[in-house]
C-alpha positions as CSV (number, residue, x, y, z in Angstrom):
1,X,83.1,36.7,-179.6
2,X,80.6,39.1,-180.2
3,X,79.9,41.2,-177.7
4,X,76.2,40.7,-175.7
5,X,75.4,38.2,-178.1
6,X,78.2,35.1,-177.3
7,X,78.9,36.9,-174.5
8,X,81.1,40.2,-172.7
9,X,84.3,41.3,-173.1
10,X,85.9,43.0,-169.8
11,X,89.2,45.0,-169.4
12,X,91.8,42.8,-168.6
13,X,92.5,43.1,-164.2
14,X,88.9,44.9,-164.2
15,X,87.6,43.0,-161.7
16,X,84.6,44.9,-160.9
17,X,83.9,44.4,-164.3
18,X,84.2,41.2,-164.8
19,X,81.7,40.7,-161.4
20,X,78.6,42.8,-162.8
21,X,78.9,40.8,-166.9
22,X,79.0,37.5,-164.9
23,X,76.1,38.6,-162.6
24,X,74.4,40.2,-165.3
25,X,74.5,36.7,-167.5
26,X,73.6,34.8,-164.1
27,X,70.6,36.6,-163.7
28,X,69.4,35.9,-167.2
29,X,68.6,32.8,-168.1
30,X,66.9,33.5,-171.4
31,X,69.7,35.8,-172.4
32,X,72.8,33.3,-170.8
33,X,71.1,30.3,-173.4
34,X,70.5,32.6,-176.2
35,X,74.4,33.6,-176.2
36,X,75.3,29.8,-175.4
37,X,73.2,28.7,-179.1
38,X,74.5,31.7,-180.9
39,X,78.3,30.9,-179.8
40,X,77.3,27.4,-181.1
41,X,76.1,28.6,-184.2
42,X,79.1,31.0,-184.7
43,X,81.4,28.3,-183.6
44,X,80.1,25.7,-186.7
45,X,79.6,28.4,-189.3
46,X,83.5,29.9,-189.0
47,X,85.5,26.9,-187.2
48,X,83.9,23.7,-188.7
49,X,86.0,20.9,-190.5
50,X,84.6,22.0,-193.5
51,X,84.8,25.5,-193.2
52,X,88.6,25.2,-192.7
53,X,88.9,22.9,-195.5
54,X,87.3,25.3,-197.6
55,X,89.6,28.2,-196.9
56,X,92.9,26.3,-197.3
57,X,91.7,25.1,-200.4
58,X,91.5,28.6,-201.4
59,X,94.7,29.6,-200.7
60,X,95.8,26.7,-202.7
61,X,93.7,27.9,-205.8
62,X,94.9,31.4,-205.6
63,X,98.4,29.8,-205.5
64,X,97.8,28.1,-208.5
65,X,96.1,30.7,-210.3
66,X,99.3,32.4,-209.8
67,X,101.0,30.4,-211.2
């Protein structure tokens, strides 16, 4: 999560807190689908099959190289 840009982080039992982020992504509806397609982007660049793939396979090489 990335704060203002995939969306807000609150204290946790900070209710007040939590109240004005969610009212201040409800009130903006450019900003609320902006932060929806970049937690989408973020999501596929560091979490995708692939991605995970990769970074098991380089644990494996630097195992190897080890030797």
């Amino acid at each position: 999560m990335v704060e203002a840009e995939t969306g807000s982080l609150t204290p946790p039992d900070d209710v007040t807190a939590m109240a004005e982020a969610t009212a201040r992504w409800l009130s903006d509806d450019t900003g609320r689908r902006a932060a929806g397609a970049a937690s989408r982007d973020r999501v596929e660049a560091h979490f995708s099959l692939e991605s995970e793939a990769d970074g098991i396979n380089a644990v494996y090489q630097a195992l190897w190289d080890a030797g």
